[in-house]
FIFIZA-924568 format. One line per 5 residues: for each residue x, y, z of C-alpha. Coordinates in Angstrom, 1 decimal, padded with zeros to 4 digits. Each point is the difference from the previous one (the first is absolute). Layout:
BEGIN
X,Y,Z; ...
END
This chain:
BEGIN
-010.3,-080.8,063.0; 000.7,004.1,-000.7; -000.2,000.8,-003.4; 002.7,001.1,-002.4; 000.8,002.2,-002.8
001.1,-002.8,-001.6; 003.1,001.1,-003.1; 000.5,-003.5,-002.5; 003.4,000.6,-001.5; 002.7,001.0,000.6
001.8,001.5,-003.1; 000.2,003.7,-000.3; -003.3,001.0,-000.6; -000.9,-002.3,003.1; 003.0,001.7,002.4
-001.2,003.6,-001.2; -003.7,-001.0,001.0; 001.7,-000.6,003.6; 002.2,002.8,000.2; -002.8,002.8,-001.2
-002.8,-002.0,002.6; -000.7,-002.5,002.7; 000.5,-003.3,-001.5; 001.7,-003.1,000.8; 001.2,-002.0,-002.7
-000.1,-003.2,-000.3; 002.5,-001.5,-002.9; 000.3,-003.7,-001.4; 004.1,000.4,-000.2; 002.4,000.7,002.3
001.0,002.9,-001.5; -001.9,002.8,-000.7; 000.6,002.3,-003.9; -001.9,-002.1,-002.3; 001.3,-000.1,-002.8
001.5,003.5,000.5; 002.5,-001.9,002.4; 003.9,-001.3,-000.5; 001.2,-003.3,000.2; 003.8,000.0,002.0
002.3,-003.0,-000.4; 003.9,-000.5,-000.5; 000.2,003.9,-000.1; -002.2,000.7,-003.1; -003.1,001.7,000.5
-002.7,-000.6,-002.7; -003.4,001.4,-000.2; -003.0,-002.0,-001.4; 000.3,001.9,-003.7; 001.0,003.5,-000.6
-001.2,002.2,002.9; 000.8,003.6,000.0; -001.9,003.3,001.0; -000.5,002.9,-003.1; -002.7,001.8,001.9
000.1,003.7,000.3; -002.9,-000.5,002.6; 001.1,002.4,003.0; -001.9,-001.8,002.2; 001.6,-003.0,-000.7
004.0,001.5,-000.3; -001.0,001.6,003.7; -001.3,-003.1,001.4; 002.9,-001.7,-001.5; 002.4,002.3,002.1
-002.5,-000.1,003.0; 000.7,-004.4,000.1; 004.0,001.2,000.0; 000.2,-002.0,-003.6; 003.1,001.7,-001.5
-000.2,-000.2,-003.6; 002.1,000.7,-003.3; -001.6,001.9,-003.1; 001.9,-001.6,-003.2; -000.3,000.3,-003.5
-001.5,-002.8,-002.0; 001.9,-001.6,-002.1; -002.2,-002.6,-002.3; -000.1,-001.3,-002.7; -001.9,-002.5,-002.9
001.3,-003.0,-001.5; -001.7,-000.7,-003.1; 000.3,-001.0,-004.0; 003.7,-001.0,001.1; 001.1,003.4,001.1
-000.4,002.0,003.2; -001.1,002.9,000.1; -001.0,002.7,002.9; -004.0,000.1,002.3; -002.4,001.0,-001.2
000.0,-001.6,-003.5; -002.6,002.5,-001.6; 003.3,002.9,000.5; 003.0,-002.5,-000.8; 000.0,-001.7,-003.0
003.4,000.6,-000.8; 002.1,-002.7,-000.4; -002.8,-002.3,-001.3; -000.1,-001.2,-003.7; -000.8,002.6,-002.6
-003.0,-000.9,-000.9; -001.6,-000.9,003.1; 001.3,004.1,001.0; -002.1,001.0,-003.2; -003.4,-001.8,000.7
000.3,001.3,003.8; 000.6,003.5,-000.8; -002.0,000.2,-003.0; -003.3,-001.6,001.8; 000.6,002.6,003.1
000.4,003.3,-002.6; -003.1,-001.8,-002.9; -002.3,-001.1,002.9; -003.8,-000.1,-001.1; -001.1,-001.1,003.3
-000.9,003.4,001.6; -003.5,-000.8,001.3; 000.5,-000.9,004.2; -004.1,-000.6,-000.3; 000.6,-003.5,-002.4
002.9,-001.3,003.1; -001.8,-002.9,001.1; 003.2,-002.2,001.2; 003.4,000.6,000.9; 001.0,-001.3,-003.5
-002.0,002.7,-001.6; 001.5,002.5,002.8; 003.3,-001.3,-001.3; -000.3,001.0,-003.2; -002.0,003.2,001.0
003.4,001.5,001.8; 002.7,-002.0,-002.2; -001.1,-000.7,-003.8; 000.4,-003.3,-001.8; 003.7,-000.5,000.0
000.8,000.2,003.8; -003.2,-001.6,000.9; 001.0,-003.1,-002.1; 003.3,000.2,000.4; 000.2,-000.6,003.8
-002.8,001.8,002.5; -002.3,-002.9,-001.7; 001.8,-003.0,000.6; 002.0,001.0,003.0; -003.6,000.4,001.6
-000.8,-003.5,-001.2; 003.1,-001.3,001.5; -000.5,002.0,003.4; -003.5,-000.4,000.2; -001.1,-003.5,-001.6
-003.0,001.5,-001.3; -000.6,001.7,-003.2; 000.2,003.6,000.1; -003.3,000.6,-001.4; -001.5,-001.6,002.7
001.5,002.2,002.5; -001.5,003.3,001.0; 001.5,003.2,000.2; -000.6,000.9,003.9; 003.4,-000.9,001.4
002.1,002.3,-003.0; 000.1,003.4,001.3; 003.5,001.2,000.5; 001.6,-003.2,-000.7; 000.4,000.2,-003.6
001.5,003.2,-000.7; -000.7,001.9,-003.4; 002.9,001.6,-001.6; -000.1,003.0,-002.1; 000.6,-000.8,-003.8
003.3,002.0,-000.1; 001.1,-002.3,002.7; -000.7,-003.0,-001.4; 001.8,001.5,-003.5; 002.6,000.6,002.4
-000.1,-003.6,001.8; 000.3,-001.4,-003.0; 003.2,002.0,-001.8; 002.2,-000.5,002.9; 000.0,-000.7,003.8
-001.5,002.1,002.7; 000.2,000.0,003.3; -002.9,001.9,001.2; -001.9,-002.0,002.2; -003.8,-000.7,-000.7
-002.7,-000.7,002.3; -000.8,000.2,003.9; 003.0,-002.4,001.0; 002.9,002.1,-002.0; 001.0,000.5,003.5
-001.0,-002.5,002.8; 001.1,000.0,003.7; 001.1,-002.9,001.6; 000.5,-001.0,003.8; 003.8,000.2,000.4
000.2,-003.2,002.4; -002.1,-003.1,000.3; -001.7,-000.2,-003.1; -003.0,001.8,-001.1; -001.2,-002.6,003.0
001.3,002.3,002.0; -003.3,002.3,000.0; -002.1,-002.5,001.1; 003.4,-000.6,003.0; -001.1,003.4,001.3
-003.6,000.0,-000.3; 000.3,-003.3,002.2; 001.9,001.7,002.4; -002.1,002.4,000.6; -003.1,-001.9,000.0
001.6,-002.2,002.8; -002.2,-001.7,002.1; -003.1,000.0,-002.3; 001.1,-003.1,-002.2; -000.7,-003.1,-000.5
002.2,-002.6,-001.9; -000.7,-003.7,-000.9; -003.3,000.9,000.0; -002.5,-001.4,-003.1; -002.9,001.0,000.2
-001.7,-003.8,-001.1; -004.0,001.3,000.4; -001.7,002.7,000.8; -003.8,000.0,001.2; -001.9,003.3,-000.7
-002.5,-001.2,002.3; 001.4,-000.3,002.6; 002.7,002.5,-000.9; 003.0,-002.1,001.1; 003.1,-001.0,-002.4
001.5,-003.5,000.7; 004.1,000.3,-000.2; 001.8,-003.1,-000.9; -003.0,-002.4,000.4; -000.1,000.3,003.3
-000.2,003.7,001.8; -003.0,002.0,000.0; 000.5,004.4,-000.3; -003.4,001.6,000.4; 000.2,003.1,-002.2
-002.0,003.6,-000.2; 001.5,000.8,-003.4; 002.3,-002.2,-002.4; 002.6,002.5,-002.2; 000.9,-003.4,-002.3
002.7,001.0,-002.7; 000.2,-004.4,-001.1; -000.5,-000.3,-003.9; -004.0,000.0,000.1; -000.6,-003.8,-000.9
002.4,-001.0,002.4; -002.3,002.1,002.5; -003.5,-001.3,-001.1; 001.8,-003.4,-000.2; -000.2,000.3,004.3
-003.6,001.4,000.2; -002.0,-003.5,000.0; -003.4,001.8,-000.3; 000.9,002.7,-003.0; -002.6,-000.5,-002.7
000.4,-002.3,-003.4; -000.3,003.5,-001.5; 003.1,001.5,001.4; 001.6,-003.0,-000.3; -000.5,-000.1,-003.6
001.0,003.4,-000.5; 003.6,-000.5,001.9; 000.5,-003.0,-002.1; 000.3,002.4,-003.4; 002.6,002.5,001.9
003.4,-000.8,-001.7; 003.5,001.0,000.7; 003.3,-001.3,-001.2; 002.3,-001.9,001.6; 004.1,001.2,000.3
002.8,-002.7,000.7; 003.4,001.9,001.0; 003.0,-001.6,-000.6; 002.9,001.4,002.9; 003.6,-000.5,-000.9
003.2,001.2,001.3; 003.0,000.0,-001.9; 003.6,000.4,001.2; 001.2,002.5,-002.2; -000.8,003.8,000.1
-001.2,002.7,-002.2; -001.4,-002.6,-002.4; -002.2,003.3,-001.4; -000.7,003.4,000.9; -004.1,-001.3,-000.9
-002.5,000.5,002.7; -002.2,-002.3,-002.4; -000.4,-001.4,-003.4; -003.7,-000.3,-001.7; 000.0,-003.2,-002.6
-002.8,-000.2,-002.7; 001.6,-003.3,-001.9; -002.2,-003.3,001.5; 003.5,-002.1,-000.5; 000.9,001.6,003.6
-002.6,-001.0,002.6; 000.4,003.1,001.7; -001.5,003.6,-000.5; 001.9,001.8,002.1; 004.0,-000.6,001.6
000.7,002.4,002.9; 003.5,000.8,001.8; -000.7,000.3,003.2; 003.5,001.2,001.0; -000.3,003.2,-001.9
-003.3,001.0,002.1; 002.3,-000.2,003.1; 003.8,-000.5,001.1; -001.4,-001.6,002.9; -001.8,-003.1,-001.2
002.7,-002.1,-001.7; 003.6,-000.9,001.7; 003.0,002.1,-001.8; 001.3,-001.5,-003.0; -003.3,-001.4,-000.7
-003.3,000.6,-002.0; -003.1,-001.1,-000.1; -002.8,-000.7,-002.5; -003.7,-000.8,000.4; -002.1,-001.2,-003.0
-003.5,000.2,-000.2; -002.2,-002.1,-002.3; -003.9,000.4,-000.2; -001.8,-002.8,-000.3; -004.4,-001.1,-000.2
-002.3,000.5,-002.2; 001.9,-000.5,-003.3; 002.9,-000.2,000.8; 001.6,-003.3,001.9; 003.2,-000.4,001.4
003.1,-001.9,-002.1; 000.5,-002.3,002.5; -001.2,-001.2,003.2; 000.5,002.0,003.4; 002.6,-002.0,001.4
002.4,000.3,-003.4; -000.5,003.8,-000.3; 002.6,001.2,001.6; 002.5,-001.9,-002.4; -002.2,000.8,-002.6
000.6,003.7,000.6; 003.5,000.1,000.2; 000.7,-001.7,-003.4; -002.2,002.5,-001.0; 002.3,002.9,001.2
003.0,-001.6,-001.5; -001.9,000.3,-003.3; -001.1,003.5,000.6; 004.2,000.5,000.9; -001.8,001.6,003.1
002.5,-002.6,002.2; 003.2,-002.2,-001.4; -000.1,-003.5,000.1; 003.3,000.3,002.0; -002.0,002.3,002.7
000.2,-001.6,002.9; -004.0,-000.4,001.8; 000.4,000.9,004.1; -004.0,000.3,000.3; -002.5,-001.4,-001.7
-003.7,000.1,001.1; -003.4,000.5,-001.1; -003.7,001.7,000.9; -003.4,-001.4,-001.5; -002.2,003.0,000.4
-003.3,-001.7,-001.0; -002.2,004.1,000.4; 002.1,001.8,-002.4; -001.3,002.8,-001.5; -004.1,000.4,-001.0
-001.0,-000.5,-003.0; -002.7,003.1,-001.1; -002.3,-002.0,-002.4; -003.5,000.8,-000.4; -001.2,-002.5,002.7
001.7,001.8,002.7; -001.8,003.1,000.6; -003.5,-002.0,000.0; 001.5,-003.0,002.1; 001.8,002.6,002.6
-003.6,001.9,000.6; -001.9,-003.2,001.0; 003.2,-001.1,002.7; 000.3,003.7,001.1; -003.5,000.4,000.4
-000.1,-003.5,002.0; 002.6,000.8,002.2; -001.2,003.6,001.2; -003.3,-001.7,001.3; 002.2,-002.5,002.3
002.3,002.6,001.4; 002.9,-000.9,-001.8; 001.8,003.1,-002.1; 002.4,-001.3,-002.5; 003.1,002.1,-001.2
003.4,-000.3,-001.5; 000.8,-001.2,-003.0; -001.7,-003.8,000.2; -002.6,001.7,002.2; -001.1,002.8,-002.2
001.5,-002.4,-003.2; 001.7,003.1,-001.5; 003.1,000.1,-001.7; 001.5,002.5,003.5; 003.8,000.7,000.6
001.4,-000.1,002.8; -000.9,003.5,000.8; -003.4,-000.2,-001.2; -000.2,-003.1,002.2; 001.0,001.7,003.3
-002.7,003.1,-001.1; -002.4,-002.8,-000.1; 000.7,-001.3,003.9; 000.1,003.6,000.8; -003.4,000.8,-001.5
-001.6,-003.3,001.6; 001.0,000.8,003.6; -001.2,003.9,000.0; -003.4,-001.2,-002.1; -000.1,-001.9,003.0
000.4,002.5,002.3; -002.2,002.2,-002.1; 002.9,002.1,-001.0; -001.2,002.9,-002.8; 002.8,000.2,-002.3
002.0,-002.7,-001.2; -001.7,000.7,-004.0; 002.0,003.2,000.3; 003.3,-002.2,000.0; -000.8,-002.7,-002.8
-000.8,003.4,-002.0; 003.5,001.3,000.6; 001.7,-003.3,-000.6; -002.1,-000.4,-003.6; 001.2,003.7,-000.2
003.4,-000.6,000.8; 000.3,-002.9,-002.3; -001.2,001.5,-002.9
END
């Protein structure tokens, strides 16, 4: 048999991996995206979660315009629903609107803040409290980060934070909390946003132009490093050069028969959580001018409601709108109810939220179980991720993406990352001078 660059996955990190190199992917589904692709039924288009690009990357806007992926740049409009009022994103420079005294304790603890030494941050609680003071810390970056995460924040590191978690200035949160602003905080203020198809539609035209390199309905059931052949749906054999393998890393080691009890030990303590999406159409239109809600109270199940028909005009049939509800789940947290009743679930839900009227009429109603949601940084993960890593280098396999590396990567970072696996390959010089400008960029 001639040997392959063999490419596992075929989400966006994997489809940039073939587009900047010589790979063929080979994907499990029968459609290629990940979980950066768009699920099309009954005229709604609903993607798995919110999805949308706030990158100031160059590289990235260029190769967007280079795949012909015709985007939108809009405004966010977000906001927080929590201590029975709703208030604007990011919490830490809106607290207007919220009960007196919960304003006080938040702006007091930002402005009398006695937490000023970065060397004594050893979690992303303490980091919390580091950037925020007492009263906001408490009063929802705390337990919204339970609710998100399932874990306790002071078991969490501080790794993943960078630009996510914006700072305001202490006049702006005086301000944020005397009336309402409208200045938008933080790298996805403004977002862009493909204008047809879905964000899926980015992964549509990588495909296209990786045509003829791909491979779907194609699990990859075992792999032997021996013999250096991967075994596709128990029954064909792929002899490979080099494996690019963006699969969640104990899914990978899961298919390698003779990977050590070490390694195997070590993939076991890599976490994540886990995301189930509830999709619902609606016949009625302009039920908000939201693109998404955040919600810090545990009597919803959700932490996050999204409208997908604000992101386009092109995903939800006129005089419709559409709504997709996330709720995190593992670890500490559990779902309310079984799978199969979720989706009912969610919907009373909504009605209580006054999100949807009982009198709304339900035209679509679906749902995702995304069991790799996003990583969780706790302090097994940097240990555990240098023993697989390590492992997989000496077997010819180079992991990458965001279950590859097991990074917390957007969508741009994760298309960088297939872009910097097929040059390393190709002993391209360089690509550290891009991941510098889009840290640079970001910041």
């Amino acid at each position: 048999m001639s040997k392959q660059l063999i490419i596992l996955g075929g989400g966006l990190a994997g489809l940039s991996a073939c587009y900047h190199g010589d790979g063929i992917i080979y994907e499990k589904k029968d459609k290629l995206g990940g979980q950066a692709r768009s699920h099309e039924e009954s005229g709604f288009i609903f993607d798995e979660g919110i999805h949308v690009m706030h990158t100031r990357n160059k590289y990235i806007l260029n190769l967007m315009e280079e795949l012909n992926v015709d985007m939108d740049i809009r405004e966010r409009n977000a906001w927080i629903m929590s201590h029975g009022a709703m208030t604007r994103y990011p919490f830490q420079a809106n607290t207007f609107g919220l009960p007196e005294n919960i304003i006080r304790n938040c702006v007091d603890g930002f402005i009398e803040n006695d937490f000023t030494d970065r060397e004594k941050i050893d979690s992303y609680e303490d980091w919390i409290y580091y950037m925020f003071g007492k009263g906001i810390a408490e009063h929802f970056m705390i337990p919204y980060s339970q609710k998100f995460w399932g874990i306790d924040a002071k078991n969490l590191t501080t790794e993943w934070v960078n630009v996510r978690h914006p700072r305001p200035s202490t006049e702006e949160v005086i301000e944020g909390s005397l009336r309402e602003q409208k200045k938008g905080f933080g790298i996805n203020a403004i977002y862009r946003y493909p204008k047809k198809g879905g964000f899926g539609y980015i992964g549509k035209c990588f495909t296209d132009k990786c045509e003829g390199r791909i491979e779907v309905g194609m699990e990859a059931t075992s792999i032997n490093v021996k013999k250096k052949e991967i075994e596709f749906n128990h029954d064909e054999i792929v002899a490979y050069d080099t494996v690019f393998s963006s699969l969640p890393l104990p899914e990978l080691i899961k298919i390698i028969p003779d990977a050590p009890d070490e390694v195997r030990e070590a993939v076991s303590r890599l976490k994540t959580n886990s995301i189930f999406v509830v999709n619902i159409g609606v016949n009625r239109a302009n039920i908000t001018d939201k693109n998404w809600i955040y919600y810090l109270e545990k009597e919803f199940s959700f932490i996050r409601v999204s409208f997908p028909f604000n992101q386009s005009d092109n995903v939800a049939p006129l005089g419709t709108s559409s709504i997709s509800a996330e709720i995190a789940y593992g670890h500490g947290n559990s779902l309310p109810t079984s799978k199969d009743k979720m989706e009912d679930y969610v919907i009373h839900e909504l009605i209580e939220a006054n999100v949807i009227e009982a009198s709304d009429e339900i035209i679509y109603l679906d749902s995702i179980d995304i069991k790799y949601g996003y990583v969780i940084f706790d302090k097994e993960r940097k240990p555990a991720i240098k023993i697989v890593h390590e492992y997989l280098k000496t077997i010819d396999i180079a992991p990458f993406g965001r279950y590859g590396m097991w990074a917390y990567l957007w969508s741009d970072e994760a298309m960088l990352s297939g872009k910097k696996v097929a040059e390393k390959y190709s002993n391209y010089v360089g690509i550290d001078k891009v991941i510098h400008d889009r840290n640079s960029n970001s910041s």
